[in-house]
DOMIKOL-111263 format. One record per residue: x, y, z of N, C-alpha, C in turn. Coordinates in pm, whole numbers, plus 50000, padded with zeros to 5 digits. Layout:
N
XYZXYZXYZ...
# end
This chain:
121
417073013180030417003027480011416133030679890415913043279892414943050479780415713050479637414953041679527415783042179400415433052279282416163056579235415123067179159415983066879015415713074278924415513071778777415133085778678416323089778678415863106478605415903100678462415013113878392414753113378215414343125378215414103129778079414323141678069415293151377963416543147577995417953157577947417283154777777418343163677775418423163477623419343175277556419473175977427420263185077349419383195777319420083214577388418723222477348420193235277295419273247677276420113260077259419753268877379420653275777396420963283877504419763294677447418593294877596417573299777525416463290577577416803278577508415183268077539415333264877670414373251777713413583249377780413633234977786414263221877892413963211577914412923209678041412393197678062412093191778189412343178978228412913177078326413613168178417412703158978490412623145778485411683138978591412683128778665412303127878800412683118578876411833107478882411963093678892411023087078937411343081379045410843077879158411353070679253410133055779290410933049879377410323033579413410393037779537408993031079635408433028879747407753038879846407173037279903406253046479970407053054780059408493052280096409013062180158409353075980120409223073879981409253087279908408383099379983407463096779992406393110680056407293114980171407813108280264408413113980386409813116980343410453120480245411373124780209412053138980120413013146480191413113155880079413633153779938413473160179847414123157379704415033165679659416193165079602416933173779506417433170579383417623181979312418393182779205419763187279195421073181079149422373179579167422783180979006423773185378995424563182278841425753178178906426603175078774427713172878735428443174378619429783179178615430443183378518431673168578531431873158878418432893151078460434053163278526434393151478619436043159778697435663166478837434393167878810434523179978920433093173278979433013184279126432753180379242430603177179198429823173779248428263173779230427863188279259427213195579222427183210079257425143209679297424963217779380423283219679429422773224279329421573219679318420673228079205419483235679299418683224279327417533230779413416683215379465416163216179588416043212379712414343214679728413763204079754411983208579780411863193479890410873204580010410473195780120409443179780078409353176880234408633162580150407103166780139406433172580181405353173080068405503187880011406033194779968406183198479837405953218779881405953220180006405393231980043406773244380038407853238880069409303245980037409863244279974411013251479907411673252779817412943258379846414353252579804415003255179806416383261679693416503269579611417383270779491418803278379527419653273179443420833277979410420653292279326422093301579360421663314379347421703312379205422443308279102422673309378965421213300378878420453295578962419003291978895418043298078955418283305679052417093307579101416373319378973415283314878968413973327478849413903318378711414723309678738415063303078559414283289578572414903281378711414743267578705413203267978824412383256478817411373253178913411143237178955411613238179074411313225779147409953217179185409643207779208407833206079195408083189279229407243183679316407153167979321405193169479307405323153979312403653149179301404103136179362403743134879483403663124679606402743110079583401793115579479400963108479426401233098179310402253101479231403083096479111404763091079203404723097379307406353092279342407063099079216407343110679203407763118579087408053133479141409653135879071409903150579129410033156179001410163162778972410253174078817411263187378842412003191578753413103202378732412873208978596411713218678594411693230678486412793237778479413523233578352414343244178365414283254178244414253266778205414113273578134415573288078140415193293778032416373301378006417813294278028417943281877988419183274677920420013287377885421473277577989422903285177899423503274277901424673277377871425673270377812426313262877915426323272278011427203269778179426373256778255425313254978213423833246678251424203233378219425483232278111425623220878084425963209178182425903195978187425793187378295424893173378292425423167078368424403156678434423663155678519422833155478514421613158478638421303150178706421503148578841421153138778903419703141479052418873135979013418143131579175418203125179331418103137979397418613119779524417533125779627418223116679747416803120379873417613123179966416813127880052417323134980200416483140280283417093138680437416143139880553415843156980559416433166180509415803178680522416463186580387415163193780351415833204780210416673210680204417043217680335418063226180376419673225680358419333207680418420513199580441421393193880276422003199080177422083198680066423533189080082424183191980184425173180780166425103169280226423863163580264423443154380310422603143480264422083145980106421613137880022422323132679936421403117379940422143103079880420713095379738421093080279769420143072779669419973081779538421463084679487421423088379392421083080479267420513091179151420453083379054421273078478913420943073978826421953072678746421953083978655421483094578663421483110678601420693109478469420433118478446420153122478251421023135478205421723137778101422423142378017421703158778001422393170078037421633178877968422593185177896422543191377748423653198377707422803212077643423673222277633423333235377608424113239377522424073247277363424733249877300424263264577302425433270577283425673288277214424823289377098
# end
């Protein structure tokens, strides 16, 4: 399966501005959709936002949509998560995975081992 490798997170204020990279291994990547997932320990993986396999749709959750921007480069095997206007609620682990359609949000796997994002007041 598709292995992938987020970086990125980091410690910001409610307000700034991180960016998120996925990296993934093997050429199956291009024929695949990508997403972005968090996590809060305890609780369930929640959707972030969802982009087709080459890169023409987009899919977001209502509480990011205008803030956060989804984006791959097929060429790098690399997905990216702009996220801007940080809150607090934003806080989480971010994870990457793959899947046979954008749409399909409870249907993506080959998760990764996340990066850390935290948001302070």
């Amino acid at each position: 399966q598709v292995q992938l490798v987020e970086s990125g997170g980091g410690l910001v204020q409610a307000g700034g501005s991180l960016r998120l990279s996925c990296a993934a291994s093997g050429r199956a990547f291009n024929y695949l959709a990508m997403g972005w997932f968090r996590r809060t320990p305890g609780k369930e993986r929640e959707f972030v936002a969802t982009i087709n396999w080459n890169g023409d749709s987009t899919y977001y959750a209502d509480f990011v949509k205008g803030r956060f921007t989804i984006s791959r480069d097929n060429a790098k095997n690399t997905v990216y998560l702009q996220m801007n206007s940080l809150k607090p609620e934003d806080t989480a682990v971010y994870y990457c995975a793959a899947g046979n359609s954008y749409r399909s949000t409870s249907n993506f796997g080959s998760w990764g081992q996340g990066t850390q994002v935290t948001v302070s007041s």
